[in-house]
The first five atom37 places (N, CA, C, CB, O) and aatype in JSON, in Angstrom:
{
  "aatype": [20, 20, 20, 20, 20, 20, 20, 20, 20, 20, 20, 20, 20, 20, 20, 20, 20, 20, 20, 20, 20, 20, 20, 20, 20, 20, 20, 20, 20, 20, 20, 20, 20, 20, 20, 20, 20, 20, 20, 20, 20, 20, 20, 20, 20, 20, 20, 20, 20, 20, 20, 20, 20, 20, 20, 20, 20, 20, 20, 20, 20, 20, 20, 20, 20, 20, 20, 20, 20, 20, 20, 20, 20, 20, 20, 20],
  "atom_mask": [
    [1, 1, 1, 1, 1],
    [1, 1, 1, 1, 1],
    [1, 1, 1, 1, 1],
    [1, 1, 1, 1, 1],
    [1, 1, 1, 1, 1],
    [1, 1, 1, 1, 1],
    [1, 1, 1, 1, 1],
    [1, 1, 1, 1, 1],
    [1, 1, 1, 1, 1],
    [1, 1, 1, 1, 1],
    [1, 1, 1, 1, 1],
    [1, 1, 1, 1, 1],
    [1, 1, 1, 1, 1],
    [1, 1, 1, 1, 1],
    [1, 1, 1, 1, 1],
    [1, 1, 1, 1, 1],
    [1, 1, 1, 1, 1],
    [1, 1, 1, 1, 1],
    [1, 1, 1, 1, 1],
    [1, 1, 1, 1, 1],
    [1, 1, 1, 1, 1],
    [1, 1, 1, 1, 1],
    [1, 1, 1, 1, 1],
    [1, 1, 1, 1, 1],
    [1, 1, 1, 1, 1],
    [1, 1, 1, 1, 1],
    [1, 1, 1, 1, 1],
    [1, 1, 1, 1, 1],
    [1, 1, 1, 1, 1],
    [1, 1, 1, 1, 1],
    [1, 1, 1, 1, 1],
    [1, 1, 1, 1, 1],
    [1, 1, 1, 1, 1],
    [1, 1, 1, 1, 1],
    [1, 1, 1, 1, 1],
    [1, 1, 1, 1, 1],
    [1, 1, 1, 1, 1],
    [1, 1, 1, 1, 1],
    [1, 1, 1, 1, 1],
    [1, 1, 1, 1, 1],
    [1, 1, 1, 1, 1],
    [1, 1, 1, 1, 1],
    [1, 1, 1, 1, 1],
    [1, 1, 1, 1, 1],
    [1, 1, 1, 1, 1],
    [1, 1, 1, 1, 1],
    [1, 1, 1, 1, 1],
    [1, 1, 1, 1, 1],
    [1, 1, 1, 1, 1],
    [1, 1, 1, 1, 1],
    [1, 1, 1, 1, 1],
    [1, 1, 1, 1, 1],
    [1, 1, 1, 1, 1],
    [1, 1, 1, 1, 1],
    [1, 1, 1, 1, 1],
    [1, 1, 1, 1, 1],
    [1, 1, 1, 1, 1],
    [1, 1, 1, 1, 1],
    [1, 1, 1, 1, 1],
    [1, 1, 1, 1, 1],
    [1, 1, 1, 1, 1],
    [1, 1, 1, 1, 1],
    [1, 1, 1, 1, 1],
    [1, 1, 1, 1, 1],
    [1, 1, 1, 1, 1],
    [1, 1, 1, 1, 1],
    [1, 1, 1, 1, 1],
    [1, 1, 1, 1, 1],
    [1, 1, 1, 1, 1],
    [1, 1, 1, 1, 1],
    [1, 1, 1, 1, 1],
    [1, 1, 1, 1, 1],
    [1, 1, 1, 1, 1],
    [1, 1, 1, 1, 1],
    [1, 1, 1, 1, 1],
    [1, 1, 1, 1, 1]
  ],
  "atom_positions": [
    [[61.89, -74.46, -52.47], [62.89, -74.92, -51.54], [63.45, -73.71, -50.79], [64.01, -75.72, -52.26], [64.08, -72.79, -51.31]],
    [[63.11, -73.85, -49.46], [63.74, -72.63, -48.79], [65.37, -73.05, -48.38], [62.75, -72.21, -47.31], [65.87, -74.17, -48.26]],
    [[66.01, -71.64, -48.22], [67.67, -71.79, -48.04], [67.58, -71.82, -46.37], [68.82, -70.24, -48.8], [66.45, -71.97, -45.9]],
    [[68.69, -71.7, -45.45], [68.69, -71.93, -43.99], [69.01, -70.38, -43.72], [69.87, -73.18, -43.36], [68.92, -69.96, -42.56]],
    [[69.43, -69.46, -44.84], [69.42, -67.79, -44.85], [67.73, -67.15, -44.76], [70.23, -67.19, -46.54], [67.25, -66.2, -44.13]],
    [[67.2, -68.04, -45.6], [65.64, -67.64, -45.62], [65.06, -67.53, -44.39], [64.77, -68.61, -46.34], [64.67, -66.5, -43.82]],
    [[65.04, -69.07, -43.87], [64.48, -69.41, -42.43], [65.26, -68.55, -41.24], [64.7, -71.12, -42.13], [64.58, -68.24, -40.26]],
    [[66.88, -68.08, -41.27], [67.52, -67.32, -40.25], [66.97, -66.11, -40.08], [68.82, -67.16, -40.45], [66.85, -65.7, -38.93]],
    [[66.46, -65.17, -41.37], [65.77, -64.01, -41.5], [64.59, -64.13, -41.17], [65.8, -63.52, -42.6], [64.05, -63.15, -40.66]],
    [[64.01, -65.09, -41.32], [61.94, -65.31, -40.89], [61.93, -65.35, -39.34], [60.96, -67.28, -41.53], [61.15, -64.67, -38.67]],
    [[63.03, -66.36, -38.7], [62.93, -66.28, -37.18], [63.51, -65.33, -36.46], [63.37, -67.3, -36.62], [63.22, -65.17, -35.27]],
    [[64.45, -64.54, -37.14], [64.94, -63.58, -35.9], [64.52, -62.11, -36.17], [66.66, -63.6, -35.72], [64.45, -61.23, -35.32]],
    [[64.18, -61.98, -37.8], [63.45, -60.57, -38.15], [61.93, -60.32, -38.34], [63.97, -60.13, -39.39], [61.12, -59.48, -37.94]],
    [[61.88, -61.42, -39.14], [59.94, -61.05, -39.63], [59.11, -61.3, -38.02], [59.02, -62.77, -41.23], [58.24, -60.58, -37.54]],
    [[59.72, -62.6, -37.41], [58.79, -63.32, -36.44], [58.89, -62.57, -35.2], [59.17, -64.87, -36.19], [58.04, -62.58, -34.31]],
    [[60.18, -61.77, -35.17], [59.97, -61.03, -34.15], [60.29, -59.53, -33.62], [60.33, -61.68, -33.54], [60.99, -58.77, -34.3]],
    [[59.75, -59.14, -32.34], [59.58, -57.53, -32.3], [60.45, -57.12, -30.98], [57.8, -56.98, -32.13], [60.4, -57.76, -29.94]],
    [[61.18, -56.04, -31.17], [61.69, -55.31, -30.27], [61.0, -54.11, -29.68], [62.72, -55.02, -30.72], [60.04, -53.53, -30.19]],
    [[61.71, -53.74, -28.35], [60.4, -52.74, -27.87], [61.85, -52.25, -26.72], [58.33, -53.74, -27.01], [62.48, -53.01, -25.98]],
    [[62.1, -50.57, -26.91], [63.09, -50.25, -26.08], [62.19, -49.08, -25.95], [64.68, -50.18, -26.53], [61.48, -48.46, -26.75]],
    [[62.56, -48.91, -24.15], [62.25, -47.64, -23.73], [63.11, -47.18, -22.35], [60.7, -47.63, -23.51], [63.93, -47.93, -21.81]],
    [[62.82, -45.95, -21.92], [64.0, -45.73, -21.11], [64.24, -44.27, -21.07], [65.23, -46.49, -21.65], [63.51, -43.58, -21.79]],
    [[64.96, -43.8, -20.5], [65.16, -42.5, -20.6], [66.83, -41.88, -20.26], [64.07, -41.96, -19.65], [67.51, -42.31, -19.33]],
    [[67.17, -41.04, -21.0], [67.98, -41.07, -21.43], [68.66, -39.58, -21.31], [67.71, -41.67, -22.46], [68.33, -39.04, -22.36]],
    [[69.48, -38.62, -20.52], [70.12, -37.17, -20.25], [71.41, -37.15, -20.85], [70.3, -36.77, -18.7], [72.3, -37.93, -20.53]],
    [[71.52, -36.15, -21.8], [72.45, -35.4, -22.78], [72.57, -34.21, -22.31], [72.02, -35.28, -24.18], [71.79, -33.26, -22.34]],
    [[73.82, -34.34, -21.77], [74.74, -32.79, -21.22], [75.92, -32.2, -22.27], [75.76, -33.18, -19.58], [76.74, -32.79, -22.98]],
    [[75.67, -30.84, -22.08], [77.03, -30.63, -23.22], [77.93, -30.44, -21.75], [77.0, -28.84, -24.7], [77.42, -30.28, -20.64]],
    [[79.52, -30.51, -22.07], [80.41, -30.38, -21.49], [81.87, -30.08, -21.9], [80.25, -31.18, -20.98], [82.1, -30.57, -23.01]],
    [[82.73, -29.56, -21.49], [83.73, -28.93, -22.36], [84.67, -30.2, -23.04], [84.68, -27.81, -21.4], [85.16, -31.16, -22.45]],
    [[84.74, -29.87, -24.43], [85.08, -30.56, -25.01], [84.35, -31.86, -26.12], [85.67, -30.72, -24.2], [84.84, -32.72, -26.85]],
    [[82.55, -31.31, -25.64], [81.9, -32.25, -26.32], [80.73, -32.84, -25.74], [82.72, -33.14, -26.6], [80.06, -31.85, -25.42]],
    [[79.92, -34.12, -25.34], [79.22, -34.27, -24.63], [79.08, -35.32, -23.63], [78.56, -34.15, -25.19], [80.1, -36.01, -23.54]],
    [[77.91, -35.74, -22.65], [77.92, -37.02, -22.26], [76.56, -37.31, -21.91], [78.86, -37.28, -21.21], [75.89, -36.49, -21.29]],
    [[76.01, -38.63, -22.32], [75.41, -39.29, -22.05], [74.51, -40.52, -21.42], [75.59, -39.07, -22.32], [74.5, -41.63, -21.96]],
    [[73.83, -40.26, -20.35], [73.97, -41.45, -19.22], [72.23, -41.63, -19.3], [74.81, -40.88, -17.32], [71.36, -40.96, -19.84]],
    [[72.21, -42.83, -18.51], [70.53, -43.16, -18.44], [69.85, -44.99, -18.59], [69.84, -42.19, -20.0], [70.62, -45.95, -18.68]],
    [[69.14, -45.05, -18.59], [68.62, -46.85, -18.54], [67.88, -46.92, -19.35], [67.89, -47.58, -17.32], [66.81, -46.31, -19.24]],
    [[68.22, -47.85, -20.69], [67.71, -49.03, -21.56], [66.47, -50.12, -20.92], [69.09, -49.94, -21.89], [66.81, -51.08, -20.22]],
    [[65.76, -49.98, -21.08], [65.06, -51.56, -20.92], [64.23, -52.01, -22.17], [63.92, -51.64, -19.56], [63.16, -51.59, -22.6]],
    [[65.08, -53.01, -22.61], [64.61, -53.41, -24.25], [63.86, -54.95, -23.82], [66.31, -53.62, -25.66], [64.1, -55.5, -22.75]],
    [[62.94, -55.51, -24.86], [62.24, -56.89, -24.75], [62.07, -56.85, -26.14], [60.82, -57.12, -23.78], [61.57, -56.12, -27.0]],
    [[63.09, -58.63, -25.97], [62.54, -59.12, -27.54], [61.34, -60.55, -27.44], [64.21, -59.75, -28.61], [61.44, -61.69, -26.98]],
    [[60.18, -59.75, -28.14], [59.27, -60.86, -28.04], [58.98, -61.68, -29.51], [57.92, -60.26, -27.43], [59.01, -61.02, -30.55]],
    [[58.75, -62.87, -29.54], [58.31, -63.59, -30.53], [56.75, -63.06, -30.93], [58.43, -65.09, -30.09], [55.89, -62.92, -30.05]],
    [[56.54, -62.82, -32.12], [54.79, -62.4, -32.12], [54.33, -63.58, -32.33], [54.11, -61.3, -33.33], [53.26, -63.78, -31.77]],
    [[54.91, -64.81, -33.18], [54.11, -66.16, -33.61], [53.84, -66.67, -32.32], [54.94, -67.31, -34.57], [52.72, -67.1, -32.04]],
    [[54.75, -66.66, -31.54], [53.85, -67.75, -29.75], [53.75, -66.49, -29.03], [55.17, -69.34, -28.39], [53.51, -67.01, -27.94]],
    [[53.75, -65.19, -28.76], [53.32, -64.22, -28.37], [53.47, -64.53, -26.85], [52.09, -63.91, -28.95], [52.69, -64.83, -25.95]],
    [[55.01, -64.29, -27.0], [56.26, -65.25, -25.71], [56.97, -63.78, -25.53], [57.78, -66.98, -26.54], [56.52, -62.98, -26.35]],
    [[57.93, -63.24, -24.69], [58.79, -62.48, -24.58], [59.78, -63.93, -24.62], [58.66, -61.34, -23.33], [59.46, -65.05, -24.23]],
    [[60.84, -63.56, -25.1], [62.03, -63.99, -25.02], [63.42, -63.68, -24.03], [62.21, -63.78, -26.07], [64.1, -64.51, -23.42]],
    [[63.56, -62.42, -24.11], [64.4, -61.74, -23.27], [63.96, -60.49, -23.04], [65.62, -61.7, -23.7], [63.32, -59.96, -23.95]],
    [[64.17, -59.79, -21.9], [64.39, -58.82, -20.85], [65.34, -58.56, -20.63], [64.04, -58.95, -19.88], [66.05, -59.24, -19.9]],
    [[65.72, -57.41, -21.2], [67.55, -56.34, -20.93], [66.99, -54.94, -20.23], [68.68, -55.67, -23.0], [66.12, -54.12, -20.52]],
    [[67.99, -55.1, -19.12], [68.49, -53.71, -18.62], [69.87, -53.12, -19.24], [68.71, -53.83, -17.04], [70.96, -53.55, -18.86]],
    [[69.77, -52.24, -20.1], [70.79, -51.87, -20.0], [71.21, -49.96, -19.64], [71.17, -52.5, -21.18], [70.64, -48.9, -19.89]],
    [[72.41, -50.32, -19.0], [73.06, -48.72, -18.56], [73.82, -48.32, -19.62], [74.12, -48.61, -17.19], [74.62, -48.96, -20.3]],
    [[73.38, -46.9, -19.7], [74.37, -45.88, -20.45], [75.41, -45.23, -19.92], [73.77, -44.91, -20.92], [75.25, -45.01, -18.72]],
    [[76.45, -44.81, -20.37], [77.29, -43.98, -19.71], [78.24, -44.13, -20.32], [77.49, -44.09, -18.47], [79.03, -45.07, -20.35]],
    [[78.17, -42.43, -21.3], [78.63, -42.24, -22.73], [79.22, -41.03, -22.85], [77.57, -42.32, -23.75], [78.37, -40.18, -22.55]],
    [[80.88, -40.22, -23.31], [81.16, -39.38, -22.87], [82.02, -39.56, -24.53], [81.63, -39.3, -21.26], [82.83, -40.39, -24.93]],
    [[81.23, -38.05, -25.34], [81.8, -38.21, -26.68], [82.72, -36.74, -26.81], [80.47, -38.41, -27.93], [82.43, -35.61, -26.44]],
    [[83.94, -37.27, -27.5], [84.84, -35.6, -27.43], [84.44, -35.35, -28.78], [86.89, -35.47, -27.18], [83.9, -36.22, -29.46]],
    [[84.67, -34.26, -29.15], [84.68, -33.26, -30.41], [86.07, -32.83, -30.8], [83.85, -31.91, -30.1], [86.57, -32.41, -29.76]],
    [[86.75, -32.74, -31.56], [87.81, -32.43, -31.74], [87.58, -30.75, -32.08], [88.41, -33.4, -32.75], [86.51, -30.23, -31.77]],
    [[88.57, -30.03, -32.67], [88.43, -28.3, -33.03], [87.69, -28.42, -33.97], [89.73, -27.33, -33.48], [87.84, -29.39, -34.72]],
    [[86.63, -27.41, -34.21], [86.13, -27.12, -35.8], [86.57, -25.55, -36.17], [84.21, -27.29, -35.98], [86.71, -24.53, -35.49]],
    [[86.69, -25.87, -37.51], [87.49, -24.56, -37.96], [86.84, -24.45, -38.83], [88.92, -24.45, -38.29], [86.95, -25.36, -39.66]],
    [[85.78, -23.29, -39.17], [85.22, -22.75, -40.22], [85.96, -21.91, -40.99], [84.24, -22.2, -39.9], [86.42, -20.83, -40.63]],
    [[86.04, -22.36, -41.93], [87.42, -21.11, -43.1], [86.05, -20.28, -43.61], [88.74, -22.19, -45.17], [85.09, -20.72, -44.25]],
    [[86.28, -18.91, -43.09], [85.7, -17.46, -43.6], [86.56, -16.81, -44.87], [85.78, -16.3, -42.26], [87.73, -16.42, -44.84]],
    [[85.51, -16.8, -46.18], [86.12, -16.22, -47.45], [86.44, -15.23, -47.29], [85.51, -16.12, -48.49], [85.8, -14.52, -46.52]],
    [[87.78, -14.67, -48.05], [88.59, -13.48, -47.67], [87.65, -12.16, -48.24], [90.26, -13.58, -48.42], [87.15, -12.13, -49.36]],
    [[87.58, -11.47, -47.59], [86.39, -9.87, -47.92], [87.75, -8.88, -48.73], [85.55, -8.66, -45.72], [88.83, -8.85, -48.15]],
    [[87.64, -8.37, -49.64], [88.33, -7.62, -50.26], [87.76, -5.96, -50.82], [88.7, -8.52, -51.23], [88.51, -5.22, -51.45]]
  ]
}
């Protein structure tokens, strides 16, 4: 007896495949970095060997760093 958890995992993981490509520019910049560029992902079914969906997606990603402080052991 299968559960409706069984069958949720067989159709949206085993049965099917993702495929992202795209390209993607990482700049450092003061304070940390940023990241911009285009996603185009497709999720296809392999059992009817269907695409399902077609995504564009945009990046545009700007990550801060806070201070890092390396503590240097005292030399005596």
């Amino acid at each position: 007896m299968s559960s409706v958890v069984d069958e949720l995992v067989e159709n949206l993981v085993e049965r099917n495949a993702i495929k992202v490509n795209g390209a993607l520019t990482v700049s450092l910049v003061d304070g940390g970095f940023t990241v911009k560029g285009r996603l185009f992902s497709t999720l296809r079914d392999q059992r009817k060997n269907k695409d399902l969906l077609n995504v564009e997606i945009p990046v545009d990603a700007q990550v801060r760093v806070g201070e890092v402080v390396i503590p240097l052991p005292q030399i005596r």
